[in-house]
DRENDO-1510 file (C-alpha; in Angstrom, 1 decimal, always signed):
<recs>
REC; n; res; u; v; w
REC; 1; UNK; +0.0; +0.0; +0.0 .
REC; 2; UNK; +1.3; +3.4; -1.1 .
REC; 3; UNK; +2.0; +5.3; +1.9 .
REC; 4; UNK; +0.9; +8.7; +2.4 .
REC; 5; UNK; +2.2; +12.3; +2.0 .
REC; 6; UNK; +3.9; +13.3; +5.2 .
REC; 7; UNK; +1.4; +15.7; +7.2 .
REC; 8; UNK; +1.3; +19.6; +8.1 .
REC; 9; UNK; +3.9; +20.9; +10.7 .
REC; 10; UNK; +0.4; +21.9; +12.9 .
REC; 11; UNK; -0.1; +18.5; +12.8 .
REC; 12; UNK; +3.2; +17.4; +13.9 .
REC; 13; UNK; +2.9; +20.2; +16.6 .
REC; 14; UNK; +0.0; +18.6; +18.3 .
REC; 15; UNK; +1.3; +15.4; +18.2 .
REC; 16; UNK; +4.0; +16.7; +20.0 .
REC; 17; UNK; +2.4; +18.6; +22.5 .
REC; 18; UNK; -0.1; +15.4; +23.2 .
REC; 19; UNK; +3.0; +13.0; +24.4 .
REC; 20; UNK; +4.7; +16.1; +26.5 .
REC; 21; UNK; +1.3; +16.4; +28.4 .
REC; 22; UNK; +1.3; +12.6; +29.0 .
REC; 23; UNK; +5.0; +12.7; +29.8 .
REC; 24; UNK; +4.4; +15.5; +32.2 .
REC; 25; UNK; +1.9; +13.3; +34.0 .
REC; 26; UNK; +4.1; +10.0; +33.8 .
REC; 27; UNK; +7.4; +11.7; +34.9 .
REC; 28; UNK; +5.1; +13.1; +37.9 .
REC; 29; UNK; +4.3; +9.6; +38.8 .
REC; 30; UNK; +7.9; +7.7; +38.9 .
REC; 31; UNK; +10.1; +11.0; +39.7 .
REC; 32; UNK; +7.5; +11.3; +42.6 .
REC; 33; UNK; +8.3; +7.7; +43.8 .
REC; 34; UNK; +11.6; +8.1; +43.0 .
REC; 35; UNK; +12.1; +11.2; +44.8 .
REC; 36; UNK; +11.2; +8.7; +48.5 .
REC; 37; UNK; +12.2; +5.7; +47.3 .
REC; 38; UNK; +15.4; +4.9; +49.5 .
REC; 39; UNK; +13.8; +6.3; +52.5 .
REC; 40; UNK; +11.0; +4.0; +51.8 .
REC; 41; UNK; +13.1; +1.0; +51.3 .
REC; 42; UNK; +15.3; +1.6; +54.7 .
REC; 43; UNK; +11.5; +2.3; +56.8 .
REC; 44; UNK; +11.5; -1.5; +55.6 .
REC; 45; UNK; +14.4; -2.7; +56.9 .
REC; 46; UNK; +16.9; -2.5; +54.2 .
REC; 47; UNK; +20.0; -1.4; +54.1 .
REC; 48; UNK; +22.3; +0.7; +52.1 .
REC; 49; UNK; +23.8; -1.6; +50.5 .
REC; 50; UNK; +20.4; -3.1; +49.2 .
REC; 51; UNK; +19.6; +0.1; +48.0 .
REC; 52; UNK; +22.6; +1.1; +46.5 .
REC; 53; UNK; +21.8; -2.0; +44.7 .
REC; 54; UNK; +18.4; -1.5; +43.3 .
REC; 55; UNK; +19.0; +1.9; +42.1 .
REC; 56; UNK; +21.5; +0.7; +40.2 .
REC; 57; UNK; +20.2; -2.4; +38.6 .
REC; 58; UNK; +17.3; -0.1; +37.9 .
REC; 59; UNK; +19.4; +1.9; +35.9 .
REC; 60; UNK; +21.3; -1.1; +34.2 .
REC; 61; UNK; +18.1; -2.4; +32.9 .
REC; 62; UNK; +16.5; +1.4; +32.3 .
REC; 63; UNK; +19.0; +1.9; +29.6 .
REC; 64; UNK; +20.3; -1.8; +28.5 .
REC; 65; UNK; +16.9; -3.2; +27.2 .
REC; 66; UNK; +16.4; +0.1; +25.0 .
REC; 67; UNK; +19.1; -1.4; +22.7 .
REC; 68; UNK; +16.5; -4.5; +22.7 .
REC; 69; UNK; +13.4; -2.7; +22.3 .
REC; 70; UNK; +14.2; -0.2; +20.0 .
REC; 71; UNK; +15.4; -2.5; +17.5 .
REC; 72; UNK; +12.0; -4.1; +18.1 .
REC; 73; UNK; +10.3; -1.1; +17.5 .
REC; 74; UNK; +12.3; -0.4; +14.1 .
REC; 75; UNK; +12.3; -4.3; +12.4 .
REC; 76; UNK; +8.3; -4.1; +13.4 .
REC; 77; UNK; +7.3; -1.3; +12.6 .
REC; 78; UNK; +5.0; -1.7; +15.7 .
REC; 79; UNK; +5.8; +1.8; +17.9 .
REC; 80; UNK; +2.7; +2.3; +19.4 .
REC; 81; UNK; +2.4; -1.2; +20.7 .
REC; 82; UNK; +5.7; -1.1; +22.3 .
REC; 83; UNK; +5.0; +2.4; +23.3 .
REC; 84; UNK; +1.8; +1.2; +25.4 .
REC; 85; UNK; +3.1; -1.7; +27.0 .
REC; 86; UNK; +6.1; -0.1; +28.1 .
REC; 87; UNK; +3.9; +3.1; +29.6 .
REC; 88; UNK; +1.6; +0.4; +31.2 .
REC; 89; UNK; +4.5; -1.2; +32.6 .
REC; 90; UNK; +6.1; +1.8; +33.8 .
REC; 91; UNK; +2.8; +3.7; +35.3 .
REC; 92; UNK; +1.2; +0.7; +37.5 .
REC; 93; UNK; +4.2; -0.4; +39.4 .
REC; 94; UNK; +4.7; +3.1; +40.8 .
REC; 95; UNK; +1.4; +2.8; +43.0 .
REC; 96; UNK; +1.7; -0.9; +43.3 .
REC; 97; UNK; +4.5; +0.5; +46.0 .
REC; 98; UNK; +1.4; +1.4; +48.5 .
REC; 99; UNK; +0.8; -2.4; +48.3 .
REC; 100; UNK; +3.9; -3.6; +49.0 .
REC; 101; UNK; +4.9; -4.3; +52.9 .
REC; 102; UNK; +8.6; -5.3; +52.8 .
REC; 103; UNK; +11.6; -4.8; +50.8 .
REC; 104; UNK; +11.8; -7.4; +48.4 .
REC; 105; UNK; +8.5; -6.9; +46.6 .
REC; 106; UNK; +9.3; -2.8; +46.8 .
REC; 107; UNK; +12.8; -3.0; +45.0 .
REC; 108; UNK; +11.1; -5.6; +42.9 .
REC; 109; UNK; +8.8; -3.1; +41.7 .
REC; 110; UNK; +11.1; -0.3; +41.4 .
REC; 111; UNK; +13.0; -2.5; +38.7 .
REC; 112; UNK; +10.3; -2.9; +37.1 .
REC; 113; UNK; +9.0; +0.7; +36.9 .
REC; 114; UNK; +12.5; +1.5; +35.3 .
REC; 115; UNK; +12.2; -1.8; +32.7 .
REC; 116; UNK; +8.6; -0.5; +31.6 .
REC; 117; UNK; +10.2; +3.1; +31.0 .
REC; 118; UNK; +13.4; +1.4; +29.0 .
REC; 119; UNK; +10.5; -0.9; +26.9 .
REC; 120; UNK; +8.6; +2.4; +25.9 .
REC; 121; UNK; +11.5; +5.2; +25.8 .
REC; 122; UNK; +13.2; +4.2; +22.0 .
REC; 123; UNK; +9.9; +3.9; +20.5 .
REC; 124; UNK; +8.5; +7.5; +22.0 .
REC; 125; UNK; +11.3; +9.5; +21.0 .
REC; 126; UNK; +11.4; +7.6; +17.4 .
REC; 127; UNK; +8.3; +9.0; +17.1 .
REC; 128; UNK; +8.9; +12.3; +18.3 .
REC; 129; UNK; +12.0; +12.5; +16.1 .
REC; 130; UNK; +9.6; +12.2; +13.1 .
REC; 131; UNK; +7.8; +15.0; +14.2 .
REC; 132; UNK; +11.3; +17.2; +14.5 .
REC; 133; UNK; +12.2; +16.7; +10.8 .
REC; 134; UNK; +9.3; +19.2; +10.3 .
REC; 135; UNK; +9.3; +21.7; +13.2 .
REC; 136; UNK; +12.7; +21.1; +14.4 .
REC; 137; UNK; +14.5; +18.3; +16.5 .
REC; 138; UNK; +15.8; +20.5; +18.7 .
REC; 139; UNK; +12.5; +22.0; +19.5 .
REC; 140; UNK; +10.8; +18.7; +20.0 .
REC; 141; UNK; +12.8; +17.8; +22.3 .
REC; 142; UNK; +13.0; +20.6; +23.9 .
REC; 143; UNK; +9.7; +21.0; +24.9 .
REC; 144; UNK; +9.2; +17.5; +25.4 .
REC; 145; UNK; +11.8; +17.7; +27.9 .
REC; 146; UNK; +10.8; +20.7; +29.5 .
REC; 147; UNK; +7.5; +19.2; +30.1 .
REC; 148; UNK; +9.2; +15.6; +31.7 .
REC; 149; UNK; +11.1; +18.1; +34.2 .
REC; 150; UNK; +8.3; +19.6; +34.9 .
REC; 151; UNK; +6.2; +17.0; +35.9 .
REC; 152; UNK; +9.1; +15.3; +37.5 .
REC; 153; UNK; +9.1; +18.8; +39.4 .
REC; 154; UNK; +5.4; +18.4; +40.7 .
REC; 155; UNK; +5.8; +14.7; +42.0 .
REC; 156; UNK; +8.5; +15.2; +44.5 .
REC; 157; UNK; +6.1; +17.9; +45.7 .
REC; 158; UNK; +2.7; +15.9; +46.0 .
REC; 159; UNK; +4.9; +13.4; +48.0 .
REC; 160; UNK; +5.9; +15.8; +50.2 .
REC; 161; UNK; +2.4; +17.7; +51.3 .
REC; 162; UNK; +1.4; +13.9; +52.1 .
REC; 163; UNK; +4.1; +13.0; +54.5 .
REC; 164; UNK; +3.9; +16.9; +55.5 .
REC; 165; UNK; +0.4; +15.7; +56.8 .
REC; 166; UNK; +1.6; +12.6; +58.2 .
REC; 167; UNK; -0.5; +10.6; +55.7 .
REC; 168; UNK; +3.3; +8.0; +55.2 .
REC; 169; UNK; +4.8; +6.2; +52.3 .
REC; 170; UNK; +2.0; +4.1; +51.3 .
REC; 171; UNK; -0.5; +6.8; +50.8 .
REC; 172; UNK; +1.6; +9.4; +49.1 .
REC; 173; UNK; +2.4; +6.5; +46.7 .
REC; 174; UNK; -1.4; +5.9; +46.1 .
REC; 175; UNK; -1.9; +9.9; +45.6 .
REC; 176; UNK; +0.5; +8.6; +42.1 .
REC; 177; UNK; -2.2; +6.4; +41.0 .
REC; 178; UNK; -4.3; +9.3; +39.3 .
REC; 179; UNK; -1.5; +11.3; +37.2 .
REC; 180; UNK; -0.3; +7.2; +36.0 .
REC; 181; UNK; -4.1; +6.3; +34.9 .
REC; 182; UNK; -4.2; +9.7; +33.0 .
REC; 183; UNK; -0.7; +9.5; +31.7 .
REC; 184; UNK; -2.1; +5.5; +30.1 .
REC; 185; UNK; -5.1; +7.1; +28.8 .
REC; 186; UNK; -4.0; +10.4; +26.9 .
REC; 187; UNK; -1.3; +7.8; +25.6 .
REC; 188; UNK; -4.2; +5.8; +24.3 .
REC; 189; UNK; -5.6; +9.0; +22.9 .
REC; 190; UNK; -2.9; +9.9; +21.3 .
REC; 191; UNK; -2.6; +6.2; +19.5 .
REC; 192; UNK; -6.4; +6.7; +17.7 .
REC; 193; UNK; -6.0; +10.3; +17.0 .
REC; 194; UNK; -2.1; +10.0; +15.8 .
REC; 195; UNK; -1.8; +6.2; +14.7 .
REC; 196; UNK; +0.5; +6.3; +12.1 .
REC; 197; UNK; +3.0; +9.0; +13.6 .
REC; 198; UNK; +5.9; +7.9; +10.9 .
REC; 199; UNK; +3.6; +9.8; +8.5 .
REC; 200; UNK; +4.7; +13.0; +9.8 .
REC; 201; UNK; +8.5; +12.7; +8.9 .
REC; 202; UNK; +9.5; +14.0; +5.9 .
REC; 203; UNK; +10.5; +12.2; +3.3 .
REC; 204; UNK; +14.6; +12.5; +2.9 .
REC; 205; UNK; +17.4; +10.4; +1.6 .
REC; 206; UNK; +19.3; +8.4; +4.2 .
REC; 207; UNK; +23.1; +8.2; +4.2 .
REC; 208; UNK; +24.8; +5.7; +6.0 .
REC; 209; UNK; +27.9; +6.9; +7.9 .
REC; 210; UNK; +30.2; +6.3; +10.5 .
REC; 211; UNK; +30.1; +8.5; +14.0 .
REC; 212; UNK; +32.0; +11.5; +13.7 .
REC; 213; UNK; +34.9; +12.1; +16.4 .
REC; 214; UNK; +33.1; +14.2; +18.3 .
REC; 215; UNK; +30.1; +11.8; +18.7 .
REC; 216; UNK; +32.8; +9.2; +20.5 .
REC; 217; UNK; +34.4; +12.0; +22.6 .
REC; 218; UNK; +31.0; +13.0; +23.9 .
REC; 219; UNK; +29.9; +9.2; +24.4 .
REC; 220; UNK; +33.3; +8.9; +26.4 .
REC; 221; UNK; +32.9; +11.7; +28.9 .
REC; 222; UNK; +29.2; +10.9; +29.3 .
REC; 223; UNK; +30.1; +7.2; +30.8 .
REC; 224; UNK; +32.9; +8.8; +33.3 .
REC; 225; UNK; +30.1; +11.2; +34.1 .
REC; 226; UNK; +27.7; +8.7; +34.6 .
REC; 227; UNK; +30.2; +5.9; +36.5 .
REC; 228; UNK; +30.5; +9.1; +39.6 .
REC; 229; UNK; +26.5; +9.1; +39.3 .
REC; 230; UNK; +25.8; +8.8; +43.1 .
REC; 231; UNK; +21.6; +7.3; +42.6 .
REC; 232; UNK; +19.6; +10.2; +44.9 .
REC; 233; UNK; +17.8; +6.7; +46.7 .
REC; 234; UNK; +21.2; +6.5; +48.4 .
REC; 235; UNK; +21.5; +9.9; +48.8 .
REC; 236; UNK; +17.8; +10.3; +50.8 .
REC; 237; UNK; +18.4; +7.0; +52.9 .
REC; 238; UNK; +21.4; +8.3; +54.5 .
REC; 239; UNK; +19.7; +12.1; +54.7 .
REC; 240; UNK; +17.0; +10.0; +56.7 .
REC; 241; UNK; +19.5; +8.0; +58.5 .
REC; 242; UNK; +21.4; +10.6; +59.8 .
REC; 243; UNK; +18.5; +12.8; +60.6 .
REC; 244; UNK; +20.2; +15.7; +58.9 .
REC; 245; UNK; +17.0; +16.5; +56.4 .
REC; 246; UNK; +13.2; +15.8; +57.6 .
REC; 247; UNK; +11.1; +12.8; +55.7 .
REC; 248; UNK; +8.7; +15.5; +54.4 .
REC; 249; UNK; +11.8; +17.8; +53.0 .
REC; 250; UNK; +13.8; +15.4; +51.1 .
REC; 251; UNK; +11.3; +15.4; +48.0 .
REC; 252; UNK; +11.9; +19.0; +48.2 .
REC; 253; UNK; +15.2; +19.1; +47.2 .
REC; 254; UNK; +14.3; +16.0; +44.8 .
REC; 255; UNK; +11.7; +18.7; +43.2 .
REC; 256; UNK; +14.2; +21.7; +43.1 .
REC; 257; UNK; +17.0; +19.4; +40.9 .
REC; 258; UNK; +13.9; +18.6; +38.7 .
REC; 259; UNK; +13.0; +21.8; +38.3 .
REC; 260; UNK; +16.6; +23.1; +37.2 .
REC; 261; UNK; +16.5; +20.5; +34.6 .
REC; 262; UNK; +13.2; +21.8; +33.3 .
REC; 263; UNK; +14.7; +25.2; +32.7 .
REC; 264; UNK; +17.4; +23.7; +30.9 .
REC; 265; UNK; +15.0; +21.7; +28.4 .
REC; 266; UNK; +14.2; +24.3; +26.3 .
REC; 267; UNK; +17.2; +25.2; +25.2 .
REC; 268; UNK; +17.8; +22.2; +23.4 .
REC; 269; UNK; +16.1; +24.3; +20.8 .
REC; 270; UNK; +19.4; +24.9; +20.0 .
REC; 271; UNK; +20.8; +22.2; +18.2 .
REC; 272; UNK; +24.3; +21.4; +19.4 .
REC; 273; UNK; +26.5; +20.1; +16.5 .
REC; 274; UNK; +29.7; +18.7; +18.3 .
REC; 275; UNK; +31.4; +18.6; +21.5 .
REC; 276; UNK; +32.7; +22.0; +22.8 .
REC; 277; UNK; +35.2; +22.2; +25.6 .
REC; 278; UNK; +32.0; +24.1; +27.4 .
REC; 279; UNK; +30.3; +20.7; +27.8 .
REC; 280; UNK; +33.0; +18.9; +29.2 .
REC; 281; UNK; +33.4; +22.2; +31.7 .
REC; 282; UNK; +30.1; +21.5; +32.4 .
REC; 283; UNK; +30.4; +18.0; +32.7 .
REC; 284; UNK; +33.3; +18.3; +35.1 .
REC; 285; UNK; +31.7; +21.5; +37.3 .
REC; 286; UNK; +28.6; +19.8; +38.4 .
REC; 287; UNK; +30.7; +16.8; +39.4 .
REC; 288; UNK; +32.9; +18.6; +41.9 .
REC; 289; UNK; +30.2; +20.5; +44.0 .
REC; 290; UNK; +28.4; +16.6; +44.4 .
REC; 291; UNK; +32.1; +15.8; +45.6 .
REC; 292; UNK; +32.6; +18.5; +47.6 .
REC; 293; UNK; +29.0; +17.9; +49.1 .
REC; 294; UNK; +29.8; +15.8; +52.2 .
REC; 295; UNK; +31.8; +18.8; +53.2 .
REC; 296; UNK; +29.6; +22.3; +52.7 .
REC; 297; UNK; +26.4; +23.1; +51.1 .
REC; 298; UNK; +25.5; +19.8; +49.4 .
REC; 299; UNK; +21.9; +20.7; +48.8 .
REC; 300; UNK; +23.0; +23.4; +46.1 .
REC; 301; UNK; +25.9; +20.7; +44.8 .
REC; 302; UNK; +23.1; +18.7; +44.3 .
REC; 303; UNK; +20.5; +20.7; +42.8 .
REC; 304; UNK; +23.4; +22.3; +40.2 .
REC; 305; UNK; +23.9; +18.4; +39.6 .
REC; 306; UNK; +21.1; +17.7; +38.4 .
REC; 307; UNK; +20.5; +21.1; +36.7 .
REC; 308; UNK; +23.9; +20.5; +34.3 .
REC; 309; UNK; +22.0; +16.4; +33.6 .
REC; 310; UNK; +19.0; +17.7; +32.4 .
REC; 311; UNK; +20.9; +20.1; +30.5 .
REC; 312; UNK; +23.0; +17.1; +28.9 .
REC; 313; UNK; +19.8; +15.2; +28.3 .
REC; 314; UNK; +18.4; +17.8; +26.1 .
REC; 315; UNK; +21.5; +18.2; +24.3 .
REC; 316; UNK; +22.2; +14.4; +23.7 .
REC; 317; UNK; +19.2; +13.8; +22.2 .
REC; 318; UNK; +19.4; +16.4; +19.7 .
REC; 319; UNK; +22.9; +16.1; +18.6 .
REC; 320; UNK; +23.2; +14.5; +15.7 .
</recs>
């Protein structure tokens, strides 16, 4: 079957704006819970060590199984399908947590919230990357991104007016359910209104080519950058260990890294076309303060932290 012309840039727009709204709701769901989740997992009974561990096998699987699924996603052609199963995945075991009563079943879910975002993130941002050959990649991403931080900024806060009211883990994780059913169903919206999305690309010769230099030297200092990554689950267990921040703060500060990154999103806009020494500066900066932490103000360390990520997520993805 012959396929179609690609469609109008409004189009494309829309489509756009529909998955930011239902990533703003889904990074308010698991950036919420993740904003608690090591104080939750000491409060039952496990230790550092254990946590350490879950955070990062989290993020071993989050990121490993998108080589699998993408490829999926590309040989089938099938985006939404992936796309769904991975959100469904992702959204339900965030308030499955207010079920669970020890530490097993909780890090269980916890690798499973992160294995349901790494099913459905390759297929998302394929399709928002044919959007972005009409209206911009940089601008796609962008906004999408802006919108992920902010949501990921109104989480952390949710969970912290519940245990502010003494309401505890369980029923702040519950509060999640509502912005995770309306992330699944604007996602299911978005698949009858939008269903073929690779209709939107424009039509363009392909080329293929090996990574530049600069690609390799970028892929090189984001791996040291990420092998000091110090998971904030560790971090908030020993804040609520040593007493040194309150329960009901700690998704504060969770909130305020989040919302640095959301500020940085939008100037992805501006597509960046190889390394500059700038980004390895800013690579390194952000990485001293959370070093120098233990020993002066490591809330701002922290928050600048997670500011310069954000800012390196937006510019990864549109970097060609």
């Amino acid at each position: 079957m012959k396929r179609p012309a690609f469609l109008s840039g409004s189009i494309a727009f829309r489509f756009v704006l529909v998955l930011g709204i239902a990533n703003f709701f889904a990074d308010m769901t698991y950036e919420g819970a993740r904003s608690v989740t090591g104080p939750f997992l000491g409060t039952l009974g496990a230790s550092a060590a254990v946590i350490g561990f879950t955070a990062g096998l989290g993020e071993l699987l989050g990121y490993a199984l998108r080589s699998i699924s993408g490829v999926i996603s590309d040989r089938t052609g099938k985006y939404w399908i992936v796309t769904i199963v991975g959100y469904i995945i992702n959204m339900l075991a965030v308030p499955a947590l207010a079920l669970s009563g020890n530490w097993p079943l909780a890090a269980g879910l916890i690798v499973t919230e992160r294995t349901g975002r790494a099913i459905r993130k390759p297929s998302t941002e394929a399709m928002l990357s044919f959007a972005g050959k009409q209206i911009g990649r940089g601008w796609v991403f962008g906004l999408n991104e802006a919108l992920d931080q902010a949501g990921a900024t109104v989480g952390p806060l949710v969970i912290s007016l519940s245990l502010f009211e003494r309401r505890g883990y369980q029923t702040a994780f519950s509060y999640l359910l509502v912005p995770a059913v309306l992330t699944i169903a604007i996602i299911f919206i978005a698949r009858h209104f939008f269903p073929t999305p690779h209709d939107l690309e424009v039509s363009e010769k392909i080329y293929s080519e090996r990574f530049p230099r600069g690609y390799w030297l970028y892929m090189i200092a984001a791996a040291c950058f990420a092998a000091g990554f110090a998971d904030f689950a560790l971090i908030s267990y020993h804040f609520q260990k040593t007493a040194v921040i309150a329960a009901d703060v700690v998704p504060i500060y969770y909130a305020v890294a989040m919302a640095m990154g959301a500020m940085a999103g939008p100037r992805a806009r501006k597509v960046v076309r190889c390394v500059r020494p700038s980004h390895v500066a800013d690579r390194i900066f952000p990485f001293g303060f959370c070093c120098a932490a233990p020993f002066s103000r490591k809330r701002v360390g922290g928050a600048r932290w997670h500011g310069a990520l954000g800012d390196r997520h937006g510019r990864a993805r549109v970097a060609p």
